[in-house]
ZARO-147461 format. One record per residue (C-alpha): residue in one letter; x, y, z. Coordinates in steps of 0.1 Angstrom, whole numbers, plus 5000, padded with zeros to 4 digits. Example, Ala and Ser with C-alpha at 12.3 -4.5 7.8 and 13.67 -1.06 7.14 Angstrom:
<rs>
aa  east  north  up
a  5123  4955  5078
s  5137  4989  5071
</rs>
This chain:
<rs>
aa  east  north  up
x  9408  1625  4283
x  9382  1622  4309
x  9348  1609  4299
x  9330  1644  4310
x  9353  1662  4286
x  9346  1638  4257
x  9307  1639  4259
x  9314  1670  4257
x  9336  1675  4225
x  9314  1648  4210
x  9283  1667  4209
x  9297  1702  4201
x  9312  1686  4174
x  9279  1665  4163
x  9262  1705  4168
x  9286  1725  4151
x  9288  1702  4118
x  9250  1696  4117
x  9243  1739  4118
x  9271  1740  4091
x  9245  1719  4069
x  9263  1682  4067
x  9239  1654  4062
x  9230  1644  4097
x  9237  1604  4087
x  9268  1608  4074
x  9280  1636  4101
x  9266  1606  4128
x  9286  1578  4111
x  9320  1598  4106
x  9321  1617  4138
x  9314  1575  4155
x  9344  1567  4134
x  9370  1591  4144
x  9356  1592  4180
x  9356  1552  4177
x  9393  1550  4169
x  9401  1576  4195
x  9389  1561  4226
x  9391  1521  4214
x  9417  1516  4186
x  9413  1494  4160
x  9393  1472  4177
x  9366  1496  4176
x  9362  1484  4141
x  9353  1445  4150
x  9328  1457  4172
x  9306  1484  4146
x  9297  1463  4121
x  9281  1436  4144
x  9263  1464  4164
x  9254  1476  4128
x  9240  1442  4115
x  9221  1433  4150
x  9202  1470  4146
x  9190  1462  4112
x  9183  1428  4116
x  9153  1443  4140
x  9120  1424  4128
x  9099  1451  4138
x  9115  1477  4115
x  9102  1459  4085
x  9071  1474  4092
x  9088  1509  4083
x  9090  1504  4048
x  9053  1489  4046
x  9033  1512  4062
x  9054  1536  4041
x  9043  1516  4011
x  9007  1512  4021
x  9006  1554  4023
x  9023  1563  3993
x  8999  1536  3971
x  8965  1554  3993
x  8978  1582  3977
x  8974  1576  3946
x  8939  1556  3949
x  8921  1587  3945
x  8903  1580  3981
x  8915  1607  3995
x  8902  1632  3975
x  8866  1614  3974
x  8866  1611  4016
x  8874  1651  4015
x  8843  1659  3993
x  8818  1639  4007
x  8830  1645  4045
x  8825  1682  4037
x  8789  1679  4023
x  8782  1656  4050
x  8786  1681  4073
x  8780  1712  4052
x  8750  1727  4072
x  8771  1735  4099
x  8792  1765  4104
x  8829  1758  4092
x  8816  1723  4080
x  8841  1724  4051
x  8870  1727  4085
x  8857  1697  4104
x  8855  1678  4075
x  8893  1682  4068
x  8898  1672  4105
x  8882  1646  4104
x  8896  1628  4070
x  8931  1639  4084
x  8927  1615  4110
x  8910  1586  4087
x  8939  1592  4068
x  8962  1589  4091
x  8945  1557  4105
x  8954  1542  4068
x  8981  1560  4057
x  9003  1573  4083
x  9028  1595  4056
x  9027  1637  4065
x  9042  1650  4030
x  9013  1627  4016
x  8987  1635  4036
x  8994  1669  4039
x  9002  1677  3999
x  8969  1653  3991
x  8949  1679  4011
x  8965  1710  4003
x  8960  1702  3965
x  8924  1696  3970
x  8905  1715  3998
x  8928  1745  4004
x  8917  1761  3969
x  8879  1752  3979
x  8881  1768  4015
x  8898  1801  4002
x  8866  1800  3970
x  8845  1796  3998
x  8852  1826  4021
x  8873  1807  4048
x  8902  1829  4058
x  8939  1819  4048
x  8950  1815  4085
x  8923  1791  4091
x  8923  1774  4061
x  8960  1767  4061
x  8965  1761  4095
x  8935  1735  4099
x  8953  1716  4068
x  8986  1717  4083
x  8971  1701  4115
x  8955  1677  4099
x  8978  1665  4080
x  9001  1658  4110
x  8975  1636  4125
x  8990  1605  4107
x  9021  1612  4131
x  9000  1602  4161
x  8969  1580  4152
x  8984  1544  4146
x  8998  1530  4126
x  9023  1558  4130
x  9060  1554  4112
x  9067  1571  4140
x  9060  1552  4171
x  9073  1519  4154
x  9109  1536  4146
x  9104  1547  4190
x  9092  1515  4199
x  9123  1509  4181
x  9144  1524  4195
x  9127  1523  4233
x  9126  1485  4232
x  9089  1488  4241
x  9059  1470  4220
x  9049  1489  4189
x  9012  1477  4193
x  9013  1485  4232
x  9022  1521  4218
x  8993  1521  4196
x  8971  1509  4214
x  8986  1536  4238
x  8977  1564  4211
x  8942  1561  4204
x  8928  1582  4235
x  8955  1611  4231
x  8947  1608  4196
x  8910  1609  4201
x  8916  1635  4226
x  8930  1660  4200
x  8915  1651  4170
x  8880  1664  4196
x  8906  1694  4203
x  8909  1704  4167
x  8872  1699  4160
x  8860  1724  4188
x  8887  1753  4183
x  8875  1752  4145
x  8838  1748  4158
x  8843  1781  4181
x  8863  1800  4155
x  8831  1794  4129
x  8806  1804  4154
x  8825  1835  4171
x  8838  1848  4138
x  8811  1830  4110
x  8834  1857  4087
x  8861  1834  4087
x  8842  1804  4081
x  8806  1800  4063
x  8787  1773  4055
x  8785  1755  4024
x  8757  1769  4001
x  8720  1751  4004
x  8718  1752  3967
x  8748  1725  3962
x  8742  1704  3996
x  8702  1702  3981
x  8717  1686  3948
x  8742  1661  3971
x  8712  1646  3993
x  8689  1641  3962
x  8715  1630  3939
x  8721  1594  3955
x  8742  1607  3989
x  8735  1576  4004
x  8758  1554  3978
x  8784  1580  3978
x  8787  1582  4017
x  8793  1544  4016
x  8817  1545  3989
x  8836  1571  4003
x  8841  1554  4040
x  8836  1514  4031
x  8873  1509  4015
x  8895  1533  4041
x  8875  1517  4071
x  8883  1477  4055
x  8914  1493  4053
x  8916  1504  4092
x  8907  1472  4104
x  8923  1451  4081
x  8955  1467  4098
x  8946  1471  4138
x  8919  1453  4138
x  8944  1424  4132
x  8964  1438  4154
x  8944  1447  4182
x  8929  1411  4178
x  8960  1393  4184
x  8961  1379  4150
x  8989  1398  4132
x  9022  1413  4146
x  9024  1452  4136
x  9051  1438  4113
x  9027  1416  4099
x  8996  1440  4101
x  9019  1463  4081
x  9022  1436  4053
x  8988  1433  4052
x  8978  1473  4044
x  9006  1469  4017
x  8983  1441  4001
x  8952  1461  4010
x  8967  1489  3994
x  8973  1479  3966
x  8939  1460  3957
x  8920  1492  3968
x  8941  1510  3943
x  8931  1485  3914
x  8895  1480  3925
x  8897  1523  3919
x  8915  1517  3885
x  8941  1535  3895
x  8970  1505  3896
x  8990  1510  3865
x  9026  1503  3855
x  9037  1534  3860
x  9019  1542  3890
x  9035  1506  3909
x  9069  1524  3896
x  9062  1555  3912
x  9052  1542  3944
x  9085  1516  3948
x  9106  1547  3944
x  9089  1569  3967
x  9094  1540  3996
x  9124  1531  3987
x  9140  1563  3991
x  9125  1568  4020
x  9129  1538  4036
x  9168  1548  4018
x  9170  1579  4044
x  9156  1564  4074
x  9176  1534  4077
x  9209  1555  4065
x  9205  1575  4093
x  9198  1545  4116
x  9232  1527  4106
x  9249  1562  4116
x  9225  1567  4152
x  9239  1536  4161
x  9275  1538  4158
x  9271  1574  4176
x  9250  1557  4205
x  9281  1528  4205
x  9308  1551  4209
x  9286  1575  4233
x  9280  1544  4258
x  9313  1529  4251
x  9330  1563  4264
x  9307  1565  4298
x  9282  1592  4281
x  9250  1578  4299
x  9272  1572  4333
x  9281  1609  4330
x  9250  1622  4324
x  9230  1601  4349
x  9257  1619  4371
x  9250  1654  4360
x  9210  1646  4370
x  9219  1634  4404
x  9240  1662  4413
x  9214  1685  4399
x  9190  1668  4421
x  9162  1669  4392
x  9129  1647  4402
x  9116  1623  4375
x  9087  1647  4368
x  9113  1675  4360
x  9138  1653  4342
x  9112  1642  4321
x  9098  1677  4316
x  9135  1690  4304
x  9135  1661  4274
x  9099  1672  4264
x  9112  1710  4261
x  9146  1702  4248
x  9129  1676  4222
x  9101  1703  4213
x  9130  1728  4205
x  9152  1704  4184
x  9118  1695  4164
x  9119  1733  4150
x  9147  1731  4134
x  9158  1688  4125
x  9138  1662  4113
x  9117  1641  4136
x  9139  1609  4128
x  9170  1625  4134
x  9151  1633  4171
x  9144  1596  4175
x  9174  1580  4164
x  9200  1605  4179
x  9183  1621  4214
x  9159  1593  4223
x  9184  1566  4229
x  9203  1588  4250
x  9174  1597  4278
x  9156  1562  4274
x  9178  1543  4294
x  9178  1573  4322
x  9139  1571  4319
x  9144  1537  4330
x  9165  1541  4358
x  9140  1569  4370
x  9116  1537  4367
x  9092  1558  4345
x  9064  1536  4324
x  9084  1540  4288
x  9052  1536  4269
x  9037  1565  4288
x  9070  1585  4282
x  9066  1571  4241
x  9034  1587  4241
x  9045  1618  4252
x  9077  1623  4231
x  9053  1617  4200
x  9030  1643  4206
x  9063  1667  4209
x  9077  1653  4174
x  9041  1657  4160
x  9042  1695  4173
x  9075  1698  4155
x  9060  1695  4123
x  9040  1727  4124
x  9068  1748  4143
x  9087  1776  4127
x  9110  1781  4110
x  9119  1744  4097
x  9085  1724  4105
x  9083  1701  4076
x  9044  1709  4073
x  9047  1742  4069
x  9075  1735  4036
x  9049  1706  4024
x  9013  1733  4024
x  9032  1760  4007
x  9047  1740  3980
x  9009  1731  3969
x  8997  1765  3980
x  8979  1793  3956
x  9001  1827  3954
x  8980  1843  3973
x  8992  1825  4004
x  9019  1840  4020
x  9044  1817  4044
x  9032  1842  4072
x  8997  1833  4067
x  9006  1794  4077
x  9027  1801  4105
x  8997  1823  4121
x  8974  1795  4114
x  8993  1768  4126
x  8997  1789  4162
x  8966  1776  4178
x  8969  1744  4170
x  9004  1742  4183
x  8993  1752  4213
x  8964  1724  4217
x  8989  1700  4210
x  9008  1709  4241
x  8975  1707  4261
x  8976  1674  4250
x  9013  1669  4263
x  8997  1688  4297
x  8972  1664  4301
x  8992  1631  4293
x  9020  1646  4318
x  8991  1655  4348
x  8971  1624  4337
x  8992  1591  4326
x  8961  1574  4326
x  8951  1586  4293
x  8977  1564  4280
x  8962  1533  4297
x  8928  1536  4286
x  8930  1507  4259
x  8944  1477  4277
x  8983  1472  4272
x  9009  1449  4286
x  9029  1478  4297
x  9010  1491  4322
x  9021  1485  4358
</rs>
């Protein structure tokens, strides 16, 4: 059988058993096997398990199950919810103040904890009742949470871009260093849409009342601003800073927010038995489903090179005569389409290692093209129909929020996440702002 044909079986077969609702690790690993023993024989088997073992033997993937770890313990500190209420008397006086406070502790949230369903289902339980009390309307209110919440996905440390860096054999802390201007970029993006929306149509988003902002300035504001931002920023630096620095490896950094974690949790007297429990079980499963589907990514990407899949699709490209620019442009669409409807791990671990090596041979910057693909996977969490976001808000939502009331809020801010993709394709700079080793 010709290589062309069996690229092409292999992937209408991975397709077809994947819309017929088999779990996407096990459909990877048994579709490797029977394709394995097809094209190789038995000897296919000698040469899985040592591919296998030299995956998860990675160093850097350690750093998966601690930053998981370090989100899931945040969670339950209670910091959270104290950062929401005092960011949104902080900035109370001005229209939609209760909005760009929820923006803003989405990404101070996602500077410490990095987790969506956490971040997302924190928020949702605690200002989405409080907006709607307040008079904000139920697309903006949903849709500003369900943005925010996806922050975590782009300002490091993201779970994300370690499990690309990953997979890209770039450096994770190249790649966050890489995030911080796109991050800063539409973090400024969100703030002015919701700033606009609150001046142009104050309906949809009034001010706090002066009665209750009065009572937060006299009543000692000063100790509960301090409170409320001193342990998440230790937090922040204790992880980049380190980092950044050249002190800790993101692996290590990653250990240390565990650590940090877990103290901030006690010094809040939130660190009991049961809580400890709670979190181990929450990482561990998963830390379970990512590195499941991991073991079966790679034996798919074993048998897909070992049968000539990335000589026959850098073939396809040349006859198509595609430029870099347009090649690269394709991946984005086709990975923005695949993020409405699978997971953003299943993207990474079955789709990126097929185009990385062709980015390569295009000799395109990969921590520019990292960059890029993780603003796409973060867009995939608020798309319809299957954007994990959208599952996560409604499940904390009041009744009166219907699952059409999400999608419509989460529209706008889908498309300012693409104007961020825009201007990282038009300007690769923005990448390169902070210093990195990668760039050329």
């Amino acid at each position: 059988m010709s290589p062309e044909l069996m690229v092409a079986l292999l992937f209408a077969s991975l397709m077809a058993l994947l819309l017929l609702g088999f779990p996407v690790a096990f459909t990877l690993g048994g579709l490797s096997i029977a394709f394995g023993y097809f094209a190789f024989g038995a000897e296919f088997f000698n040469l899985l398990p040592m591919r296998v073992f030299g995956t998860m033997t990675n160093y850097v993937l350690i750093a998966v199950p601690l930053f998981v770890f370090m989100g899931t313990m945040l969670e339950k500190s209670g910091i959270a919810e104290r950062l929401l209420d005092t960011m949104s008397l902080m900035l109370g006086r001005l229209r939609g103040g209760l909005a760009l406070s929820v923006i803003i502790v989405g990404a101070l949230l996602g500077a410490t904890t990095g987790v969506v369903g956490a971040t997302v289902t924190t928020m949702g339980l605690i200002t989405l009742p409080t907006m709607l009390k307040r008079g904000f309307s139920k697309t903006l209110s949903t849709g500003t949470i369900a943005a925010a919440g996806t922050l975590g996905q782009l300002v490091p440390p993201s779970v994300v871009m370690v499990l690309l860096a990953s997979v890209m054999n770039v450096s994770v802390g190249d790649m966050f260093a890489a995030a911080l201007a796109p991050s800063a970029i539409l973090v400024l993006a969100y703030l002015i849409y919701v700033y606009a929306v609150a001046l142009f149509k104050p309906e949809h988003a009034p001010p706090i009342e002066t009665e209750e902002l009065a009572d937060f300035w006299r009543a000692g504001a000063l100790a509960r601003i301090v409170r409320a931002f001193v342990l998440p920023g230790l937090l922040v630096i204790a992880v980049l800073g380190s980092i950044y620095a050249g002190i800790a490896t993101p692996t290590e950094a990653a250990a240390v927010g565990a650590f940090a974690a877990t103290l901030l949790t006690a010094f809040e007297r939130k660190l009991t038995w049961e809580v400890l429990v709670d979190v181990c079980k929450q990482t561990t499963f998963l830390t379970s489903m990512v590195f499941i589907i991991l073991v079966g990514a790679t034996a798919f990407g074993l048998v897909f090179r070992g049968i000539g899949g990335d000589d026959v699709l850098t073939r396809l490209i040349e006859r198509a005569n595609l430029s870099p620019q347009l090649f690269l442009a394709f991946a984005l669409v086709g990975i923005f389409i695949a993020g409405a409807f699978i997971d953003f791990i299943e993207i990474i671990f079955i789709f990126v290692p097929v185009i990385a090596p062709l980015m390569a041979k295009y000799d395109l910057n990969l921590i520019w093209v990292g960059m890029l693909i993780t603003v796409c996977l973060q867009t995939s969490f608020l798309t319809p129909p299957f954007g994990f976001t959208l599952f996560y808000l409604k499940g904390v939502s009041p009744p009166e929020i219907a699952t059409s009331d999400i999608y419509k809020g989460v529209a706008p801010f889908i498309a300012l996440q693409l104007l961020v993709v825009a201007l990282l394709l038009f300007f690769p700079e923005l990448a390169f702002l902070v210093p990195t080793s990668a760039r050329r």
